[in-house]
Backbone bond lengths (Angstrom), bond angles and torsions (degrees), N, CA, C in turn:
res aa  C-N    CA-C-N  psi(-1)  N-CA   C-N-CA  omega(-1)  CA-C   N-CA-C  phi
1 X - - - 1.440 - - 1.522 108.96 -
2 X 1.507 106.65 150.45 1.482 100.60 -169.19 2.010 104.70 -106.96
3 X 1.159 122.24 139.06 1.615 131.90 167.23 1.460 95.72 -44.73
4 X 1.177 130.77 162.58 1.120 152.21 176.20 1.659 111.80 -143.80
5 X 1.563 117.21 -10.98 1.148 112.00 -178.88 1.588 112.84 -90.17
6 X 1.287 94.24 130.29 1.773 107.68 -178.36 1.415 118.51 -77.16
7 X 1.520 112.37 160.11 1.334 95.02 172.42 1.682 103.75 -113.11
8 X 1.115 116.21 165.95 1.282 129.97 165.76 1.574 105.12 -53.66
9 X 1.585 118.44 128.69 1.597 131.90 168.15 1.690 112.05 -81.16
10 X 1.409 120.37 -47.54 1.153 117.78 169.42 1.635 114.59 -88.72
11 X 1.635 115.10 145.92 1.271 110.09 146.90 1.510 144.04 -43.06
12 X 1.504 120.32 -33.32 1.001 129.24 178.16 1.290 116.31 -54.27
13 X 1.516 111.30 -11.66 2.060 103.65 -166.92 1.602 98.36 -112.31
14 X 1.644 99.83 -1.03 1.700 104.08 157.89 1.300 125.82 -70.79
15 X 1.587 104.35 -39.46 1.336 125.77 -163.14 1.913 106.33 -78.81
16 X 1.263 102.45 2.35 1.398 103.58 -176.20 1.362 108.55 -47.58
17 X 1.594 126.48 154.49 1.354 109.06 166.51 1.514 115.95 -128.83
18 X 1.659 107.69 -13.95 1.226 114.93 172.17 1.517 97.15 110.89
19 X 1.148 133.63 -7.49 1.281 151.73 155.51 1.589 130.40 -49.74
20 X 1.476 149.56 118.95 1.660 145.66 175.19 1.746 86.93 -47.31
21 X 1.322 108.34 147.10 1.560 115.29 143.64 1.363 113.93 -93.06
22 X 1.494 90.66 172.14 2.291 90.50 -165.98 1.782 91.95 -52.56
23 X 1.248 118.37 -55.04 1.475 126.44 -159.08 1.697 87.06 -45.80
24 X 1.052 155.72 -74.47 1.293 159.65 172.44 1.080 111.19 -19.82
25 X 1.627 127.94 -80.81 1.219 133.24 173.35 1.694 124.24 -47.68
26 X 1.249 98.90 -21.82 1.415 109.84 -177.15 1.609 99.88 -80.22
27 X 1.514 107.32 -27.59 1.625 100.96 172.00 1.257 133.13 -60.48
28 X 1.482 84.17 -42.24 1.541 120.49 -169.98 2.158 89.89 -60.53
29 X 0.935 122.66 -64.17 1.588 120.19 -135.41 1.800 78.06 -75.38
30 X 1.823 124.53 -10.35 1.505 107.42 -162.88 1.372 90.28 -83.46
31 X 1.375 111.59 -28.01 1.864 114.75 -165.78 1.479 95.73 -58.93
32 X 1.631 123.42 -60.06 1.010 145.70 -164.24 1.673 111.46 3.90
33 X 1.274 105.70 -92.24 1.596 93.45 -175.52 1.811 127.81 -58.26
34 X 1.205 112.27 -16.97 1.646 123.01 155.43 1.735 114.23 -46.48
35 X 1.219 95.89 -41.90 1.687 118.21 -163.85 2.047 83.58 -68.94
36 X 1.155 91.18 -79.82 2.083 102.13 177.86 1.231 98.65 -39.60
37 X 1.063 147.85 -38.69 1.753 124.48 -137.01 2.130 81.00 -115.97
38 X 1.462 114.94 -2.79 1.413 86.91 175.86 1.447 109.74 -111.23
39 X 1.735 111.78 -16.62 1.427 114.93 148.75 1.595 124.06 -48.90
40 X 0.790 132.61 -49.18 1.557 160.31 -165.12 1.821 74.33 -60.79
41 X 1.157 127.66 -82.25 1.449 139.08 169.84 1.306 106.33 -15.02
42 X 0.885 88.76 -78.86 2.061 103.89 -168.82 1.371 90.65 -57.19
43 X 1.031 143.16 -48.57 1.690 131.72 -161.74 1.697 93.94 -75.49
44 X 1.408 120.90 -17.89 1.810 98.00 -175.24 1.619 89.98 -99.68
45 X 1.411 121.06 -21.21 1.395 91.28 178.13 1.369 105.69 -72.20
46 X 1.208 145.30 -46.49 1.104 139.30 -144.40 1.990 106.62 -76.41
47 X 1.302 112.49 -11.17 0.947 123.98 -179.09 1.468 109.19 -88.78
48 X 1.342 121.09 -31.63 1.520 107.24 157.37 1.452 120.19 -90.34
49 X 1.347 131.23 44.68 1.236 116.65 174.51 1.744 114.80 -104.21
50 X 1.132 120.62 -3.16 0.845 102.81 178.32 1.643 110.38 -126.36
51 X 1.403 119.08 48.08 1.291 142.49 -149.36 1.063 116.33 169.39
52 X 1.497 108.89 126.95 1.848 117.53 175.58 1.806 107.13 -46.72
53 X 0.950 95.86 141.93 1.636 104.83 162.09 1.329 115.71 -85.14
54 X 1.826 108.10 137.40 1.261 111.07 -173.92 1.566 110.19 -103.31
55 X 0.737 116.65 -179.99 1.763 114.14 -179.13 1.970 91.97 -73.05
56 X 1.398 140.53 -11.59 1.261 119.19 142.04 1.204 146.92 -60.74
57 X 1.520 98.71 -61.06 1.583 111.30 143.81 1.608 128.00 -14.93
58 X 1.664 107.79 -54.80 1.487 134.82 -178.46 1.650 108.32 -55.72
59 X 1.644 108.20 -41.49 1.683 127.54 -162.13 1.935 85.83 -78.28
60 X 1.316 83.27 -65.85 1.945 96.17 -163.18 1.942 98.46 -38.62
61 X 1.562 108.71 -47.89 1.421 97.31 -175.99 1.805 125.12 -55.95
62 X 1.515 85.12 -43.75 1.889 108.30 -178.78 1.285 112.93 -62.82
63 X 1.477 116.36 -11.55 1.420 118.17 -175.76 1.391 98.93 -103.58
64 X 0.989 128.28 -34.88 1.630 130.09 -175.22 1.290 101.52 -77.13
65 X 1.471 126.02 -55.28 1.414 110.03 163.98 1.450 136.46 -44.21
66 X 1.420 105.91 -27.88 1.432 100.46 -171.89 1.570 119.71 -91.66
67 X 1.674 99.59 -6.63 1.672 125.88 -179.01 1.642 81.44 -77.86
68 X 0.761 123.28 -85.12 1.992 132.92 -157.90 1.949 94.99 -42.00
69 X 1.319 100.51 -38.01 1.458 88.13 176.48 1.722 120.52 -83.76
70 X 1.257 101.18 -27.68 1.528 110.59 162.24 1.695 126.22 -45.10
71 X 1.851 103.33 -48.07 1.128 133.69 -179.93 2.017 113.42 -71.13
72 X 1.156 102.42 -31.94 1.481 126.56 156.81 1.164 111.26 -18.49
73 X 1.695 81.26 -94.96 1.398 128.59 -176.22 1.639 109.60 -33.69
74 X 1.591 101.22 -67.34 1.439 107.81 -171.78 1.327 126.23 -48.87
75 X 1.718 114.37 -48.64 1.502 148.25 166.03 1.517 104.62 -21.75
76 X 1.707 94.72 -67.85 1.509 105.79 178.99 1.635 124.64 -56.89
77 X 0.880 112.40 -35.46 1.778 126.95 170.21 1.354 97.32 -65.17
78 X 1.383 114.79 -70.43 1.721 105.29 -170.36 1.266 109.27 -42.40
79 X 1.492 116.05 -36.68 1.979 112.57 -170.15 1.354 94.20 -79.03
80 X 0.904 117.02 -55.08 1.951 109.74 -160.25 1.943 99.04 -71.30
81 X 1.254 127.76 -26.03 1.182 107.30 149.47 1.436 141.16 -59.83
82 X 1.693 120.92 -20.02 1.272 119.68 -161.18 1.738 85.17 -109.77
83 X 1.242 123.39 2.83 1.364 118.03 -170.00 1.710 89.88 -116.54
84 X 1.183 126.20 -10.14 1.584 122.28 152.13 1.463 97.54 87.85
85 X 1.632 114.99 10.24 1.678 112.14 163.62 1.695 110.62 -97.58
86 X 0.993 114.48 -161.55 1.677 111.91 -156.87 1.549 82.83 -130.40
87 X 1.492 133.21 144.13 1.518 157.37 150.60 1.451 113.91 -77.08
C-alpha cells in the first residue's frame, strides 16, 4: 500500500507553533469591539430567557443591537479605509 501523506515543501509549515501571527492578532484587536458589543448582546439575551421581558429588558436588547450594528458599521469603514476603497 502506498502513503498518501505529503510532506511540507517549505519550512515555514514546520515552523508552525500553534500560535496567531501579528497579521492575525492584529485582526483580532480590529474586530475587537464588534467581538464586545455582540457578547454584551448575548449576555442581555440570555438574561431574558428565562423570564418575560419587560419594556427594560426590551431597551437593554435595542441598545445592544444597535451597538453591534454601530460596531458593524465602523469595522467596515476602518477596512474599506485601510484597503483605500470608499464605504
Amino acid at each position: 500500500m502506498k502513503s498518501i501523506i505529503t510532506l511540507p515543501t517549505t519550512s515555514q509549515a514546520l515552523a508552525f507553533d500553534g500560535e496567531p501571527s501579528d497579521a492575525e492578532l492584529k485582526a483580532i484587536e480590529l474586530e475587537m469591539p464588534l467581538i464586545e458589543a455582540e457578547v454584551d448582546l448575548l449576555d442581555v439575551e440570555i438574561m431574558t430567557l428565562d423570564r418575560p421581558a419587560t419594556e427594560l429588558d426590551a431597551r437593554r436588547i435595542r441598545r445592544a443591537r444597535n451597538r453591534v450594528l454601530v460596531e458593524r458599521r465602523n469595522l467596515t469603514n476602518r477596512a474599506a479605509v485601510q484597503s483605500g476603497g470608499a464605504a
